[in-house]
VOBA-759519 format. One line per 4 residues: their letters; for each residue x, y, z of N, C-alpha, C. Coordinates in pm, whole numbers. Atoms other than C-alpha are relative to their C-alpha. Last residue first. Example, Ala and Ser with C-alpha at 12.3 -4.5 7.8 and 13.67 -1.06 7.14 Angstrom:
2
SA = -82 -119 -6 1367 -106 714 -77 109 73  89 -119 0 1230 -450 780 90 120 0
END
This chain:
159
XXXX = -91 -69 -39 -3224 3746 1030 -10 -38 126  -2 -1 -134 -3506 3584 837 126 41 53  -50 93 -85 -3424 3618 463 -42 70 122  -139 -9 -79 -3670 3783 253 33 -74 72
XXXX = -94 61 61 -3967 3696 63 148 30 15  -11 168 33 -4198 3714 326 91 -34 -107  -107 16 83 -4077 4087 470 26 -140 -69  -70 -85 43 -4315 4183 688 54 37 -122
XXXX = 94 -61 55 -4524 3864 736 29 146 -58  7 50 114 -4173 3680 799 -117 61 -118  -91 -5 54 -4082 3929 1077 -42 -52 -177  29 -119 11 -4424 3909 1249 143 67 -106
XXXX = 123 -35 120 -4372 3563 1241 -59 132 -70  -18 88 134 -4039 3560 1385 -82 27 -135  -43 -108 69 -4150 3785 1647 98 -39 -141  84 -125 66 -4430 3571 1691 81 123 -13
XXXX = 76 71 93 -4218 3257 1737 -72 121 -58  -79 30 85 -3924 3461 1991 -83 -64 -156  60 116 -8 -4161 3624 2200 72 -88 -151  -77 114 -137 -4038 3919 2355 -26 -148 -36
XXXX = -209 -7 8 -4072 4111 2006 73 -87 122  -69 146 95 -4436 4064 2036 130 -51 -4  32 143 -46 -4459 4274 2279 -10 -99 -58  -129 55 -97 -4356 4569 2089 -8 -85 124
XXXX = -160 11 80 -4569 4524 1826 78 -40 97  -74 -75 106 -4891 4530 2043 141 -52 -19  -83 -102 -45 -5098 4244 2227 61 51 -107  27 -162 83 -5425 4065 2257 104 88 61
XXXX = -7 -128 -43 -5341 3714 2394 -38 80 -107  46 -121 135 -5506 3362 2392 67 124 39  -129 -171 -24 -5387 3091 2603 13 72 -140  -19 -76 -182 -5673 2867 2684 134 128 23
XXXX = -102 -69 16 -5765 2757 2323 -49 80 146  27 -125 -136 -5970 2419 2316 127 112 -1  -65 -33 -90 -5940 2238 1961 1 84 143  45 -141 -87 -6218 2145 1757 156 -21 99
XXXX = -157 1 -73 -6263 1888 1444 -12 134 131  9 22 -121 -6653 1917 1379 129 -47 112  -67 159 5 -6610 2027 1039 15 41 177  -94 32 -107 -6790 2400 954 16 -168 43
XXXX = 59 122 -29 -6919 2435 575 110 -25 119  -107 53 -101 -6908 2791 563 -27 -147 -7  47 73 -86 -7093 2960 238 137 -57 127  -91 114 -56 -7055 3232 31 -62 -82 120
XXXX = 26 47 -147 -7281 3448 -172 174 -73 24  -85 -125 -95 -7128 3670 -489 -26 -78 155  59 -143 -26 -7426 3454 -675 63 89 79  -59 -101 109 -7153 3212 -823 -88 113 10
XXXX = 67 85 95 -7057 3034 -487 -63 146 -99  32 -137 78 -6757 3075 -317 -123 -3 -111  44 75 132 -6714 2787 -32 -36 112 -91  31 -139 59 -6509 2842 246 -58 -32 -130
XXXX = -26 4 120 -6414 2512 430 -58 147 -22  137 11 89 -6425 2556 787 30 3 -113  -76 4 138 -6161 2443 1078 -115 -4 -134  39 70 109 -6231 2487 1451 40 20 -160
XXXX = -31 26 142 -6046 2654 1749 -70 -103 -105  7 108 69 -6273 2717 2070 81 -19 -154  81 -25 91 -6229 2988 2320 1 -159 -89  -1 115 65 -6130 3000 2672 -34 35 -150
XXXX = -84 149 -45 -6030 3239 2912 25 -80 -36  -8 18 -142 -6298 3498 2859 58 -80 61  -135 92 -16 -6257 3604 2470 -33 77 180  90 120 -92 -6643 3801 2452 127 -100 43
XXXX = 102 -71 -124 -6456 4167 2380 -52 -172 70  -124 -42 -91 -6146 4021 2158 -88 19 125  -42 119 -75 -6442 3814 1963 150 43 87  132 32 -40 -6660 4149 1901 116 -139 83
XXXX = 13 -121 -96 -6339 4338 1743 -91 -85 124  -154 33 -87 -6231 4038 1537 -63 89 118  91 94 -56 -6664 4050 1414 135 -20 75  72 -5 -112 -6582 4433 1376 -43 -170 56
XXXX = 153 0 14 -6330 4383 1171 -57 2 143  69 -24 -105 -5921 4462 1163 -161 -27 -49  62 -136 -56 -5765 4400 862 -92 -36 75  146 -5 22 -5598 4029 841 -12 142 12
XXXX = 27 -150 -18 -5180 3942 832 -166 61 1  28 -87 150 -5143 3571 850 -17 152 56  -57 -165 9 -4981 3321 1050 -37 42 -104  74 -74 94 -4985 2963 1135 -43 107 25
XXXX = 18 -190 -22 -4658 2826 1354 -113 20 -120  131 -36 111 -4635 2430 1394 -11 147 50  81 -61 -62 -4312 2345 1647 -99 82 -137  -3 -86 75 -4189 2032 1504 -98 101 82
XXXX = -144 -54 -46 -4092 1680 1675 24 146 -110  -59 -71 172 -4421 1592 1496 143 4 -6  66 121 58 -4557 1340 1820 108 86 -156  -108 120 -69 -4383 1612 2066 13 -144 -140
XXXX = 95 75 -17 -4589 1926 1889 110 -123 15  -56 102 -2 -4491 2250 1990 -73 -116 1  -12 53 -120 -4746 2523 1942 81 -112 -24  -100 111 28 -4806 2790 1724 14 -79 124
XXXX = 33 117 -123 -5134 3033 1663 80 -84 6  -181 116 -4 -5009 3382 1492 -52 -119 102  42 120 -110 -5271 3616 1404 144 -93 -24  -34 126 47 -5148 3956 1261 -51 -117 122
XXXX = -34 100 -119 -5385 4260 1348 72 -109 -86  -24 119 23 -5469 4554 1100 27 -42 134  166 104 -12 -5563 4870 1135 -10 -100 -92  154 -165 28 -5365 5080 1349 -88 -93 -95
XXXX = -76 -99 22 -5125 4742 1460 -135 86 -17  44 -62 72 -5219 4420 1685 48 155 -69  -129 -73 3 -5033 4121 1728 -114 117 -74  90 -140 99 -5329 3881 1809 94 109 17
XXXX = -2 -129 -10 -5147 3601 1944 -54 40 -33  142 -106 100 -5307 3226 2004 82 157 64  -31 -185 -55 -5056 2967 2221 -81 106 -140  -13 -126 101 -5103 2619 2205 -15 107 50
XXXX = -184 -131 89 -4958 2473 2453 -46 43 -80  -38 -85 -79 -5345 2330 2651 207 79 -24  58 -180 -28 -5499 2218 2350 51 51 96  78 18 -85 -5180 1932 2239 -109 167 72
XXXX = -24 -104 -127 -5098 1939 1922 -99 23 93  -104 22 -65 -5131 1670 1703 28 58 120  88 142 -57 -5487 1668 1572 147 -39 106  60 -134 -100 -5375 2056 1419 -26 -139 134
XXXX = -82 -103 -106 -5090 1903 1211 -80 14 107  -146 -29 21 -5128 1610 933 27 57 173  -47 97 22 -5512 1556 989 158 -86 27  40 64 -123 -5648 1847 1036 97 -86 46
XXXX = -56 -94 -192 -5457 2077 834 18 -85 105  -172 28 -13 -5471 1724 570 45 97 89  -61 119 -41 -5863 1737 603 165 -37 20  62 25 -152 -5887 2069 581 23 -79 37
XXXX = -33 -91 -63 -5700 2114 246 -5 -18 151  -93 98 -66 -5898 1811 119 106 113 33  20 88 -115 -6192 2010 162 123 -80 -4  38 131 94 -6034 2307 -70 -55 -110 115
XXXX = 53 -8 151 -6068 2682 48 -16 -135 -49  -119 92 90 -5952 2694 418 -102 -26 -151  123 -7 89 -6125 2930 704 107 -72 -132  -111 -8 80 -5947 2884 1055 -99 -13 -149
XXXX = 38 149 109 -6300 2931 1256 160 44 -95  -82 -22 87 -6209 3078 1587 1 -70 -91  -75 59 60 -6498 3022 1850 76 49 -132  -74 -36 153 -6630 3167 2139 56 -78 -125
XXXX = -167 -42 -24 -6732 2965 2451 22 46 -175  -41 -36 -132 -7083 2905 2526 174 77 -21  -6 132 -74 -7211 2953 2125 58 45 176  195 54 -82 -7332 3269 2022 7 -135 27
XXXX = -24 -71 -161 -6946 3456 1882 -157 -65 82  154 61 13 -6877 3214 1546 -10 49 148  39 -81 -101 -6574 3439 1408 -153 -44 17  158 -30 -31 -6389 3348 1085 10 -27 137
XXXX = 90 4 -127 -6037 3386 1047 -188 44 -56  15 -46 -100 -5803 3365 698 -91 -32 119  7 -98 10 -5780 3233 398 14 122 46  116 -19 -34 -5511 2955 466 -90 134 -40
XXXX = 104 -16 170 -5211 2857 335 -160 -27 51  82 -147 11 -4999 3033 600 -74 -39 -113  131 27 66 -4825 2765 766 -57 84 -47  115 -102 17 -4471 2768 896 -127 13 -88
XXXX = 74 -24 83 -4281 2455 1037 -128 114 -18  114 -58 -6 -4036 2505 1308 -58 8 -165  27 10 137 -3778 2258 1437 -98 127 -41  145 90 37 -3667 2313 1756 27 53 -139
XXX = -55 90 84 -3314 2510 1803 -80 -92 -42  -97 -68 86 -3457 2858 1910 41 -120 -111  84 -18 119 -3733 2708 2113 87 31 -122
END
């Protein structure tokens, strides 16, 4: 992994959380539609669902997400990564996460009564290797202790 390529992603808003379907799902939440379309499109359509890998690096009260996975077709291992505060709907989808969950990709729409809207896209990935773990478990993991590095200290050099 060390000498792979690795492209890092973080232009996203963050996680949404659709918990009443059969299998959970992780909505990546993205602000412009052609945004989505080029995640899609470019990166997420590449990688195959059974390598990706889903952390939840969690601290007192926050969690970083980190989902990366080698992709053969890219010859690039895709890392996206953000820092979030803890919620009860993260809280809710650590409790119903049973093996599987579902990655999807939603626009975010801001509209001018303070509402918001989701407009979810029927792209979907299967996620079979999900963890919920602390700091120092991360650190065994050369991509998420990377990431956990870069979210630290993003305008610094990696070391």
């Amino acid at each position: 992994m060390v000498d792979s390529k690795i492209d890092w992603f973080d232009d996203f808003l963050g996680l949404g959380y659709h918990l009443y379907d059969v299998r959970p799902v992780l909505l990546l939440l993205i602000d412009q539609r052609k945004k989505v379309a080029n995640t899609w499109n470019k990166i997420l359509k590449y990688l195959p669902d059974d390598e990706i890998k889903v952390r939840f690096v969690e601290t007192d009260s926050k969690y970083n997400f980190v989902l990366y996975c080698e992709s053969r077709i890219l010859q690039s291992t895709w890392v996206f990564y953000k820092s979030l505060n803890l919620s009860e709907h993260y809280r809710q989808f650590k409790e119903d996460y049973d093996g599987a969950a579902i990655l999807k990709l939603a626009l975010y729409i801001k509209k001018k009564d303070k509402e918001n809207e989701l407009e979810i896209f029927k792209y979907q990935k299967r996620l079979t290797n999900v963890k919920f773990i602390k700091e120092e478990e991360a650190l065994q993991d050369f991509v998420v202790a990377r990431s956990l590095q870069k979210l630290h200290n993003p305008n610094g050099q990696l070391g």
